[in-house]
C-alpha positions in Angstrom: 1.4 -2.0 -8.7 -0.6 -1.2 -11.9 -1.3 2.2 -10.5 2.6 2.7 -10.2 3.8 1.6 -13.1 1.1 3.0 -15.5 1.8 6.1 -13.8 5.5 5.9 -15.6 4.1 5.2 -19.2 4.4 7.7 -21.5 0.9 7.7 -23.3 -0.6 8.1 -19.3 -1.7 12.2 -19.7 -0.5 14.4 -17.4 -3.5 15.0 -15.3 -4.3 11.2 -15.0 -0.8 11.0 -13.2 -1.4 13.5 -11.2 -5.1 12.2 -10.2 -3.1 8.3 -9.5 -0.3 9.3 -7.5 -3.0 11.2 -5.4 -4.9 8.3 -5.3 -2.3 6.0 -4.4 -0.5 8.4 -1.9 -3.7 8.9 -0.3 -4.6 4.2 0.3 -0.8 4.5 1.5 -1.2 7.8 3.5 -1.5 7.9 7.5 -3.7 10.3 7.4 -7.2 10.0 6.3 -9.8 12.5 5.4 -12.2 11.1 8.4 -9.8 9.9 11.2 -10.7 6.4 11.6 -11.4 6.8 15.8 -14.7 8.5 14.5 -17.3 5.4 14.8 -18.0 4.3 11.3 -17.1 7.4 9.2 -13.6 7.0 10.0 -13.6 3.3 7.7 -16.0 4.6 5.3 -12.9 6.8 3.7 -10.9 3.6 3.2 -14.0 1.5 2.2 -15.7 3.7 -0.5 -13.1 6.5 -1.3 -10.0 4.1 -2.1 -11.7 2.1 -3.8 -13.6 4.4 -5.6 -10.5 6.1 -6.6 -8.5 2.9 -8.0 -11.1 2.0 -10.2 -11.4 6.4 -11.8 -7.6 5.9 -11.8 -8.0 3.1 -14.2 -10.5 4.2 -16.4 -8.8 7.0 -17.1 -5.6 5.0 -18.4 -5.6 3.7 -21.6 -6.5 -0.3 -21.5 -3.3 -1.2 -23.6 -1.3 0.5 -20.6 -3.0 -1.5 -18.2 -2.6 -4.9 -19.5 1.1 -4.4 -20.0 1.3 -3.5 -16.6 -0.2 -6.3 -15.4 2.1 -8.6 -17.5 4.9 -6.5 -16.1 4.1 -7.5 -12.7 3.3 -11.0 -13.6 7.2 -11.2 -14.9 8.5 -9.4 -11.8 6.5 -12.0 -9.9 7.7 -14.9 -11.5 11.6 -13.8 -11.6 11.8 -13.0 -8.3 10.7 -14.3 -4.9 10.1 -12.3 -2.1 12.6 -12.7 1.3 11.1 -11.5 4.2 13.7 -13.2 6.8 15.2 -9.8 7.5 11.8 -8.6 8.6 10.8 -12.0 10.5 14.5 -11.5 12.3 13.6 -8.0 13.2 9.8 -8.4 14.6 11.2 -12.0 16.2 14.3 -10.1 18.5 11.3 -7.4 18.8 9.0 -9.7 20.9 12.2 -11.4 22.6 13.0 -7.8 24.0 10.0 -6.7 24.9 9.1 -10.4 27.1 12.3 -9.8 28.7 12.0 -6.3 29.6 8.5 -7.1 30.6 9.7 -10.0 32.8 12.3 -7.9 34.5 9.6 -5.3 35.9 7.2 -7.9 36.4 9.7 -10.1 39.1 11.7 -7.1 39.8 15.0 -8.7 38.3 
């Protein structure tokens, strides 16, 4: 969230925007540069490069940016509460579907 919204500021230079959205595009991104069904190498992208890249991303921006961010969020936070029923609905009928279409071909209903 810091990423985002610093990448939104004004006093954020255009080629540290460009280097954060490709940094946070690529920890939301499917695809990774090592697929991860390659033993080992295919974690070490998400375990060093992400990382890696979050913390270029913000040294690059300037500190002031970053801490109003952060009290951005911590206001966001604070007004308003996250409800995740609509997603605990959906996964819930989900598993209901799927253990009843499972029962029907197991007992041939």
């Amino acid at each position: 969230m810091v990423l985002y919204l610093a990448y939104k500021d004004e006093r954020v230079s255009w080629y540290t925007k460009c280097f954060t959205a490709f940094v946070v595009a690529y920890a939301f991104s499917p695809i990774d540069l090592v697929p991860d069904f390659i033993p080992i190498l295919g974690y070490l992208d998400d375990l060093i490069l992400v990382p890696l890249g979050i913390k270029l991303a913000l040294g690059m921006i300037p500190k002031e940016v970053i801490v109003e961010s952060e009290g951005k969020i911590k206001e966001i936070d604070e007004r308003e509460q996250p409800n995740s029923w609509t997603a605990v609905i959906f996964i819930l009928l989900t598993w209901v579907i799927l253990l009843i279409w499972i029962t029907l071909e197991w007992f041939d209903l």
